[in-house]
ZAMARGU-4260 file (C-alpha; in steps of 0.2 Angstrom, whole numbers, plus 5000, padded with zeros to 4 digits):
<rodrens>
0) 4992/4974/5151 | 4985/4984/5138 | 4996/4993/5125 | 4998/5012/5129 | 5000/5021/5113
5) 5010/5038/5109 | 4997/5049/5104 | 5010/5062/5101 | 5017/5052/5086 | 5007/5051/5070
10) 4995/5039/5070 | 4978/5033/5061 | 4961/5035/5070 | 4948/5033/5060 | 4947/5025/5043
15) 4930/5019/5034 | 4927/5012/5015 | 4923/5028/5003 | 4920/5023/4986 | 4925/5013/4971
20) 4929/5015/4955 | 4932/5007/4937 | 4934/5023/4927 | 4943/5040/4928 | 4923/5048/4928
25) 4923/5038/4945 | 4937/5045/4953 | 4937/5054/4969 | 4941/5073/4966 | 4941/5084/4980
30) 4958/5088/4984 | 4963/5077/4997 | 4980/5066/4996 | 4979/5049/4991 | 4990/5034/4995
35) 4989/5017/4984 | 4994/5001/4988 | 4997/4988/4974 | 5006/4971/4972 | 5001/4953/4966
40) 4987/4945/4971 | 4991/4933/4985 | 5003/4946/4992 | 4993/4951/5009 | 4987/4968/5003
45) 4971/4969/5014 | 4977/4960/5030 | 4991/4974/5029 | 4979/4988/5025 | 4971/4981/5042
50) 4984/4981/5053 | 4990/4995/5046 | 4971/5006/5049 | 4969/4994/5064 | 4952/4988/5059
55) 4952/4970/5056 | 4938/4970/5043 | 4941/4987/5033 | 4950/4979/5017 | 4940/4961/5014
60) 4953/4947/5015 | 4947/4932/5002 | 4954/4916/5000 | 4954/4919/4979 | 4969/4928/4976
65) 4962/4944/4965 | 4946/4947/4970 | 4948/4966/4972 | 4944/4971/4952 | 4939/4990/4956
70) 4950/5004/4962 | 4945/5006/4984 | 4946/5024/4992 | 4945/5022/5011 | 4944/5037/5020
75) 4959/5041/5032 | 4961/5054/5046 | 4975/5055/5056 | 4983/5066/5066 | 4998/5069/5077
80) 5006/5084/5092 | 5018/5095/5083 | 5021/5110/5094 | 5010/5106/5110 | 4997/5106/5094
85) 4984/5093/5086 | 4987/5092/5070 | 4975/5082/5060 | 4974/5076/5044 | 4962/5069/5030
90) 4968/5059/5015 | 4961/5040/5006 | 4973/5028/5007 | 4968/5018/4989 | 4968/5000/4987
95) 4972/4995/4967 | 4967/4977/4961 | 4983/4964/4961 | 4992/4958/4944 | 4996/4942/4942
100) 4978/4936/4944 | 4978/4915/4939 | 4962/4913/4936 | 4955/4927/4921 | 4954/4930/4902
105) 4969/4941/4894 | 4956/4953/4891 | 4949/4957/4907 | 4971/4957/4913 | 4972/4971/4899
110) 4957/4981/4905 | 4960/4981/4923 | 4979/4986/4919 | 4973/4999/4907 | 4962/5008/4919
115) 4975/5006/4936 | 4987/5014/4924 | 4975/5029/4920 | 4971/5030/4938 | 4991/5032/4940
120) 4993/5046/4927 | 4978/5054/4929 | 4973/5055/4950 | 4977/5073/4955 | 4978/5067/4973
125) 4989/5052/4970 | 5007/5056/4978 | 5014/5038/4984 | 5013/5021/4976 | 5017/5007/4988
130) 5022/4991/4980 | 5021/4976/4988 | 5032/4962/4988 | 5033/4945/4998 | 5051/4945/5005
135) 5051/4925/5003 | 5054/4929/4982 | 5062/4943/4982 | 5065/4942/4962 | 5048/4938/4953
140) 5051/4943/4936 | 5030/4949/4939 | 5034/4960/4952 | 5051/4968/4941 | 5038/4971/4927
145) 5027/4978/4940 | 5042/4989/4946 | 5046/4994/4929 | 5029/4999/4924 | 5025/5008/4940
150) 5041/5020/4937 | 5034/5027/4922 | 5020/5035/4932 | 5032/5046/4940 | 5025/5044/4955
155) 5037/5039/4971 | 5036/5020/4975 | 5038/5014/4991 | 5042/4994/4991 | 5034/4986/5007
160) 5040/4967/5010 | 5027/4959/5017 | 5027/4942/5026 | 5041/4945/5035 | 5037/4933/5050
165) 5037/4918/5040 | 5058/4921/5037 | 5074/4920/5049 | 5079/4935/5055 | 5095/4933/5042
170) 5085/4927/5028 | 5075/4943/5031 | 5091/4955/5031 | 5096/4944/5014 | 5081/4947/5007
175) 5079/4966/5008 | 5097/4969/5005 | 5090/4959/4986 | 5076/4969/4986 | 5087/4987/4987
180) 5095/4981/4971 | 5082/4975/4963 | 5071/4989/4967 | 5079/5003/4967 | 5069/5020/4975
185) 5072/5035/4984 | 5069/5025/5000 | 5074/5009/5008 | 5061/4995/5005 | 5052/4990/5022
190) 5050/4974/5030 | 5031/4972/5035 | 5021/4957/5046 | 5004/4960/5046 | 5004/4947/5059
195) 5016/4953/5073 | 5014/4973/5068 | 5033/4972/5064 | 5036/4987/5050 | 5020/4997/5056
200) 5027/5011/5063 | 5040/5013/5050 | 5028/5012/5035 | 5019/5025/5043 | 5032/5037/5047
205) 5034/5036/5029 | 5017/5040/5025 | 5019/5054/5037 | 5033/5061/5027 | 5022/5059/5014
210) 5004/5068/5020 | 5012/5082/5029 | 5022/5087/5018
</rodrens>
């Protein structure tokens, strides 16, 4: 039997690729909000961008962990009922190229953190940062560097766990609980499986929070 979705609550229905960028000059400027998504490599960024959108093919998933080397707008609208009324919205969820790539010069890490950076200070639309983290290693000293260079953006981090199907239920509960204390934000850190769906709803009541606002 098919799935019978709420279309009451706050949900995705359409999403499309929008543009690139390598360079402030690049960015996309005309007033709509933006949420970014970054995290290492091999995290499962872009199936979680695709279950997330619920296109399979929207974000392209490659078998080289850091492919992605240019900053992503995809175009979002979504909507939800508030009222008895449709409320729709339009926003660009923003994919930024992982850290922690294996396989590339110390220049070209520099330069692609130089210009993610700027993208973080200087996007007038940017207002959520979500870092993602695999829940299996909760404690990467890459991803506490990550965490600590994110904070000085200012911007409010969101940390989504991803992989979360591949852990016991108490391993997962572990897990997170680490991940509160080593990552510490304004909200609790979200368990995602791209796989099962689990964390999909939660992640975007947050982003509702977020975009509606």
């Amino acid at each position: 039997m098919a799935e019978i979705k709420d279309i009451t609550k706050f949900h995705i229905f359409s999403s499309a690729y929008f543009a690139s960028a390598v360079n402030r000059s690049q960015y996309v400027t005309d007033g709509k909000k933006e949420i970014a998504f970054i995290g290492r490599s091999n995290v499962g960024k872009s199936s979680l961008i695709n279950s997330l959108t619920g296109r399979k093919k929207l974000a392209y998933v490659s078998r080289e962990p850091g492919k992605t080397r240019t900053i992503n707008y995809y175009a979002i609208q979504s909507r939800r009922i508030e009222n008895e009324e449709e409320q729709r919205q339009d926003w660009y969820l923003v994919d930024l190229p992982g850290y922690g790539f294996a396989k590339t010069s110390q220049e070209n890490k520099d330069s692609w953190s130089s210009f993610i950076d700027e993208y973080m200070k200087k996007s007038p639309g940017l207002i959520m940062i979500g870092l993602l983290l695999d829940l299996r290693h909760p404690g990467l000293p890459i991803d506490l560097k990550a965490f600590d260079w994110l904070k000085k953006a200012g911007i409010p981090i969101q940390i989504i766990a991803t992989k979360g199907d591949k852990l016991s239920r108490n391993d997962l509960k572990k897990n997170l609980m680490q991940m509160k204390k080593l990552f510490p934000t304004a909200s609790l850190p979200l368990a995602y499986s791209s796989l099962t769906g689990e964390g999909r709803d939660a992640l975007l009541e947050v982003i509702e929070r977020k975009i509606c606002e």
